[in-house]
C-alpha positions as CSV (number, residue, x, y, z in Angstrom):
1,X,-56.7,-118.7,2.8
2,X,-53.6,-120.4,4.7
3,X,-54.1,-118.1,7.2
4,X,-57.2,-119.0,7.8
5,X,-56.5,-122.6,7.6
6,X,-54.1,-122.3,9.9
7,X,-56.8,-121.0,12.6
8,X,-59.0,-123.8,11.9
9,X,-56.4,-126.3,12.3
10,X,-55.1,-124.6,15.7
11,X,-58.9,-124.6,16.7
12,X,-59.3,-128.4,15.6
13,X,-55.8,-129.5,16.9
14,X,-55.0,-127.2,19.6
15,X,-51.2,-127.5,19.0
16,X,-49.2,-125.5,17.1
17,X,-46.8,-128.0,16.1
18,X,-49.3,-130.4,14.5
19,X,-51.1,-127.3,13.0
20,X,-47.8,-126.8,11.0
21,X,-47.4,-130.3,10.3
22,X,-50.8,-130.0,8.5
23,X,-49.5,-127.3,6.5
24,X,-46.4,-128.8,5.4
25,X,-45.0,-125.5,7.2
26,X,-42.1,-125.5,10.1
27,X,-43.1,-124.3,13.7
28,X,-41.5,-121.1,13.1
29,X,-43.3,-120.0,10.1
30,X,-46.5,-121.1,11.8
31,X,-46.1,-119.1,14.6
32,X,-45.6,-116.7,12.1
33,X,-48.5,-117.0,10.2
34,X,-50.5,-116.7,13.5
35,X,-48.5,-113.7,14.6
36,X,-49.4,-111.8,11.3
37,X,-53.5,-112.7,12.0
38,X,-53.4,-111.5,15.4
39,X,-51.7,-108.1,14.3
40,X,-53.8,-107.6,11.5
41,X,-56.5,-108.1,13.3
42,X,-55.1,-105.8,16.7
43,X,-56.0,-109.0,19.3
44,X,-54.4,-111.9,20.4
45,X,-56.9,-115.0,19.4
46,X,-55.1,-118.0,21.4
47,X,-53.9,-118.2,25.0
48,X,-50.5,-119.9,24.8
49,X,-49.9,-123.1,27.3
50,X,-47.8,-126.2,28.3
51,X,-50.4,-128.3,26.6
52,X,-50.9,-126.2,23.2
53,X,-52.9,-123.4,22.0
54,X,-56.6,-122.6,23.3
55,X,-58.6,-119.9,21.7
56,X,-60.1,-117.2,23.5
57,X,-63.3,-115.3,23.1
58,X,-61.6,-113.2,20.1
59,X,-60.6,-116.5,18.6
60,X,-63.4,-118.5,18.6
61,X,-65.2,-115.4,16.6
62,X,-61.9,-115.2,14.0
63,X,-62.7,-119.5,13.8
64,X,-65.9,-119.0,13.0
65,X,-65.5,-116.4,10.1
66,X,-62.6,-118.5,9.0
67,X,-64.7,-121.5,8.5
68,X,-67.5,-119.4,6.7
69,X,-65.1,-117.6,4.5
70,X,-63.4,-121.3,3.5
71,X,-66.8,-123.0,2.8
72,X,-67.2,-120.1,0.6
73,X,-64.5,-120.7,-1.4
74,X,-64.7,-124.2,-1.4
75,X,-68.1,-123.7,-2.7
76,X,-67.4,-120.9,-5.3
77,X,-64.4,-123.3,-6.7
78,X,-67.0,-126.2,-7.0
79,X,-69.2,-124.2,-8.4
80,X,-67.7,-122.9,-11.4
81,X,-66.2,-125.9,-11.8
82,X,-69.4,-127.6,-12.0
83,X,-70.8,-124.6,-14.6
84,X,-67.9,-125.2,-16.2
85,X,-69.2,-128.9,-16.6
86,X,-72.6,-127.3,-18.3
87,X,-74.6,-126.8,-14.8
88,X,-76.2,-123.7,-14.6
89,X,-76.1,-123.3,-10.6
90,X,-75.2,-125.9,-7.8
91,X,-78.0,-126.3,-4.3
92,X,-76.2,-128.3,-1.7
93,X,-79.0,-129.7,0.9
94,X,-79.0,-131.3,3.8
95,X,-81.4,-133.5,4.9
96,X,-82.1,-136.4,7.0
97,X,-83.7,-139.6,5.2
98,X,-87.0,-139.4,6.5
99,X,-89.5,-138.0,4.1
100,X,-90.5,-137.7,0.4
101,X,-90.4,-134.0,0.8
102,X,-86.8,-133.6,-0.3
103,X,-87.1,-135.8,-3.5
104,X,-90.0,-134.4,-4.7
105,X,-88.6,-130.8,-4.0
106,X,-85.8,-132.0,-5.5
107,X,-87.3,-133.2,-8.9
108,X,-89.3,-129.8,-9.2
109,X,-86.3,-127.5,-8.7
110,X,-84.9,-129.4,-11.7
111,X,-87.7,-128.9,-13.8
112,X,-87.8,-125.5,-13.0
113,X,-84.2,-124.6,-13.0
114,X,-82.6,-126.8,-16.2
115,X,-79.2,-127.5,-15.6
116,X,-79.2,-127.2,-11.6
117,X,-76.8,-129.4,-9.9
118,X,-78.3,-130.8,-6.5
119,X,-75.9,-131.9,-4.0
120,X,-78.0,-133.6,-1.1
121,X,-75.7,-134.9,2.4
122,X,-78.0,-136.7,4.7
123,X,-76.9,-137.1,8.1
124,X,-78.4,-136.0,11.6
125,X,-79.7,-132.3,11.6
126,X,-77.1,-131.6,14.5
127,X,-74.0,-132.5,12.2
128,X,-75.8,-130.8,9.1
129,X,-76.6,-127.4,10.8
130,X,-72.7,-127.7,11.7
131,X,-71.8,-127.8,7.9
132,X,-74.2,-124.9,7.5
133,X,-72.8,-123.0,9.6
134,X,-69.6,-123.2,7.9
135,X,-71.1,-122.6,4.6
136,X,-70.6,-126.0,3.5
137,X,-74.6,-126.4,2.7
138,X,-76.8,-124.0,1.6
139,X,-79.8,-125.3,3.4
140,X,-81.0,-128.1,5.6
141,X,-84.8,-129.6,6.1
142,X,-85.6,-131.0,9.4
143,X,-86.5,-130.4,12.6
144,X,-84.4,-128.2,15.0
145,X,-82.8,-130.3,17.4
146,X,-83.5,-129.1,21.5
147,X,-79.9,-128.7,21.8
148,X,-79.0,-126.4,18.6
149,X,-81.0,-124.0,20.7
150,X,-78.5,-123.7,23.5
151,X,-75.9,-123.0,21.3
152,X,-74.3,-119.0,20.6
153,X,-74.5,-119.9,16.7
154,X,-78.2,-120.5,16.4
155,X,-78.8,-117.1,16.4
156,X,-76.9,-117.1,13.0
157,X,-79.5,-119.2,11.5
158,X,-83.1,-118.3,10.5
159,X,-86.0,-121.1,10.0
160,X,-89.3,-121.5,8.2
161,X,-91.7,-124.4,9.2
162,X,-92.5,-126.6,6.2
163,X,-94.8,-128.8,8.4
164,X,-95.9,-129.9,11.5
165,X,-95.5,-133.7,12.6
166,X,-96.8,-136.0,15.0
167,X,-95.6,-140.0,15.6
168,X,-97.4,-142.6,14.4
169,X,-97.1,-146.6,13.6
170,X,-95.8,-148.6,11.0
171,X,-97.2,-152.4,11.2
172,X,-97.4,-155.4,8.4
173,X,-100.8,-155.4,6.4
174,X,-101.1,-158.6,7.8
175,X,-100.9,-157.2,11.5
176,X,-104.5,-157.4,12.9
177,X,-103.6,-153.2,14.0
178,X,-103.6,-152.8,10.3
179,X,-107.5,-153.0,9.8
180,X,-107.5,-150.3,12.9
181,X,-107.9,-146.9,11.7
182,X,-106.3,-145.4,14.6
183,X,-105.7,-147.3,18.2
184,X,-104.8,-146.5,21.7
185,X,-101.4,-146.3,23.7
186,X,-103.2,-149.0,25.9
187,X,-103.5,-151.3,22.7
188,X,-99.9,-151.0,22.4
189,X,-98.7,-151.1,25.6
190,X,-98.0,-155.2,24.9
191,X,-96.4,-154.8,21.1
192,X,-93.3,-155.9,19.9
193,X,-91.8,-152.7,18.7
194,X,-89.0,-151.2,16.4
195,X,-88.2,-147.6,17.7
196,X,-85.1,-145.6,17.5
197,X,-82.3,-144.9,19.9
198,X,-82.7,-143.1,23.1
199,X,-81.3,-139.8,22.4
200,X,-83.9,-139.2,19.1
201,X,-87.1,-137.0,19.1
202,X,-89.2,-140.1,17.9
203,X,-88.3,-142.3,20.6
204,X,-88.8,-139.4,23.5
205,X,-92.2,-138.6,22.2
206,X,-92.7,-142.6,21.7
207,X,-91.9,-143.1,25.9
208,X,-93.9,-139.8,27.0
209,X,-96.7,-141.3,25.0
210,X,-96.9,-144.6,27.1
211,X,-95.9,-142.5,30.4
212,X,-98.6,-139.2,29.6
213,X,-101.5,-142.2,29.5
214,X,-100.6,-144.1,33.0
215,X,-98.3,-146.6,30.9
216,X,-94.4,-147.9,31.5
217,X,-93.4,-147.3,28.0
218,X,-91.7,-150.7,26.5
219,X,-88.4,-152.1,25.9
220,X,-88.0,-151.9,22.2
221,X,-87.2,-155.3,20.4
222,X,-84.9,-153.8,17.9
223,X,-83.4,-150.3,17.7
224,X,-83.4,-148.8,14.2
225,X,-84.0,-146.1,11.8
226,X,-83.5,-146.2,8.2
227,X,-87.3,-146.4,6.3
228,X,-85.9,-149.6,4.3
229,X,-84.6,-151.2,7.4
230,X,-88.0,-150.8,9.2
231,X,-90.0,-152.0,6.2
232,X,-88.1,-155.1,6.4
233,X,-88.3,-156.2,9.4
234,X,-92.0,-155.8,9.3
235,X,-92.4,-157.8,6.2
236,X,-89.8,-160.5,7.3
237,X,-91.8,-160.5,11.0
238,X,-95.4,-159.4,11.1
239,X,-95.8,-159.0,14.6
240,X,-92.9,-156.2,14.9
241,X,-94.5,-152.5,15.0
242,X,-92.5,-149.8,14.2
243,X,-92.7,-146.1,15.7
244,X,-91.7,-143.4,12.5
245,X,-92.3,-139.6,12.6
246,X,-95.8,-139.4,10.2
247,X,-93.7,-137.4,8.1
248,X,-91.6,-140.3,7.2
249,X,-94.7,-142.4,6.0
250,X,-96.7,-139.8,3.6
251,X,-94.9,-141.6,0.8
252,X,-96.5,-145.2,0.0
253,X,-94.1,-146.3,-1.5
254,X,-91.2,-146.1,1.3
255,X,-92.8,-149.1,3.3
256,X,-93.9,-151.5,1.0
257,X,-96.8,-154.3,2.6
258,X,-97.1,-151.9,5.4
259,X,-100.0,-149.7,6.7
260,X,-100.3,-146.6,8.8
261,X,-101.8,-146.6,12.1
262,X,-102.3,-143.5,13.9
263,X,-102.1,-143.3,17.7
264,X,-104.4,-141.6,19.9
265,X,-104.1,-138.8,21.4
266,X,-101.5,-138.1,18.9
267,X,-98.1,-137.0,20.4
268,X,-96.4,-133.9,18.2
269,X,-92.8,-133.6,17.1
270,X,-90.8,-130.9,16.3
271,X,-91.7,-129.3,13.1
272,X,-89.8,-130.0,9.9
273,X,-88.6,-126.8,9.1
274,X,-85.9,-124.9,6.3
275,X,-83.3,-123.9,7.9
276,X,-80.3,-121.6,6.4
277,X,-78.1,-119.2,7.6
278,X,-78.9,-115.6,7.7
279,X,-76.5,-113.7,5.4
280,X,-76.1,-110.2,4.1
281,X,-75.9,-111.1,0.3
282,X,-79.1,-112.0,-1.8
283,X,-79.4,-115.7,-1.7
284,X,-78.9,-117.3,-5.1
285,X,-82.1,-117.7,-7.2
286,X,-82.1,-121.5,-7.4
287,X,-82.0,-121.9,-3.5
288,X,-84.6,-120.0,-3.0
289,X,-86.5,-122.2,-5.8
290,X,-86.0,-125.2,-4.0
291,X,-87.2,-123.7,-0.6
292,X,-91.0,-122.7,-2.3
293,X,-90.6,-126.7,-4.0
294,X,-89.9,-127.7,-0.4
295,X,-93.3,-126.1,1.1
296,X,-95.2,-127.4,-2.3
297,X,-93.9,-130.6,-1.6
298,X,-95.4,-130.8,1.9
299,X,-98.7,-130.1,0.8
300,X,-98.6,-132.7,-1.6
């Protein structure tokens, strides 16, 4: 395993030295360490320079393993540790906080598995599918970012749509939107509106649905995200309306004194899929639970 720290930390520090700083190890015994790798494994995996140590192609494939083979471990340690503690089996999730579908998958998977242990990291599906990668999750639900599929690695993950999503609007029950059914991208084109930041699926699909009808699309009052954010800025100002994925509203409860309003012609989103990593061993039983809750939850 310190070998294949060492490769991690040469691949995240591109210097020897501080690689062997990290490891409470001199530069010597480092180099080493790295010498011993690259002759067991009959390739040199860094090109040597002035400024440090970059990996070559042979390198950047030993990184990767090394990263899999650590979250492994890491996981394996936790995981006894945790059985040891009276769980019967761990399920580390990522997710990002935007639907009940997680929670609900969540609760069933400990109904139907007692004793489970559910770790759930929320974050943006770019920095998730990163930890997944390295087998520091078992699983993520969300939607496949555009730019994960430019990227060599995605072709070491597998996905399975949960659902299919479309944006919609969030407005205060005392909004006069809120007695509309549905409305138009012209009946919003003057609103005072809550969308997030630029570089987010929501807000894309919220600008190409002004521009797709003839509209400019409009300058967002406040930029933000988080479900209990948004739900309080639209209690606390009734005339703010917010753009969420519909996903993020099925659940009632998440926007208190709010109402739904669907916009016309709706404007999809990326699915919200399962995504894991395709491996060679059988997945363990109680992931593969909580993937069937995840699609029972959807339909919910």
């Amino acid at each position: 395993m310190r070998h294949f720290q060492l490769l991690v930390l040469l691949a995240d520090q591109g210097s020897l030295r501080a690689a062997a700083a990290s490891l409470n190890l001199t530069q010597p015994a480092a180099s080493k360490m790295l010498a011993e790798v690259e002759r067991a494994l009959g390739t040199a995996l860094f090109d040597r320079g002035r400024h440090g140590v970059e990996p070559n192609v042979f390198g950047r494939s030993a990184i990767r393993h090394a990263r899999v083979m650590m979250g492994e471990a890491t996981h394996a340690a936790n995981e006894l540790n945790a059985m040891r503690g009276g769980a019967t089996a761990v399920v580390r999730v990522g997710a990002p906080s935007i639907t009940d579908v997680v929670p609900k998958a969540t609760v069933e998977l400990m109904r139907l598995v007692p004793g489970v242990c559910v770790e759930i990291r929320e974050g943006p599906v770019r920095d998730l599918l990163k930890l997944l990668l390295e087998a520091e999750l078992d699983c993520v639900f969300g939607a496949l970012p555009s730019e994960a599929l430019m990227n060599d690695p995605i072709e070491q993950l597998q996905s399975e749509i949960i659902f299919n999503d479309h944006i919609c609007a969030i407005v205060a029950k005392a909004n006069p939107l809120s007695r509309k059914g549905q409305v138009t991208w012209h009946d919003l084109a003057s609103q005072r509106w809550i969308a997030p930041p630029r570089n987010t699926a929501v807000r894309r699909a919220f600008m190409a649905g002004f521009l797709n009808n003839g509209l400019t699309p409009p300058q967002p009052v406040v930029e933000a995200v988080s479900p209990p954010t948004l739900g309080a800025l639209i209690r606390l100002d009734r005339s703010l309306v917010a753009v969420v994925r519909h996903g993020s509203a099925r659940d009632s409860d998440a926007f208190p004194g709010a109402r739904v309003v669907e916009i016309m012609p709706r404007v999809a989103l990326p699915p919200l899929c399962v995504i894991l990593r395709r491996i060679s061993a059988e997945r363990p039983k109680a992931v593969m639970t909580f993937v069937e809750a995840l699609k029972r939850a959807a339909n919910m």
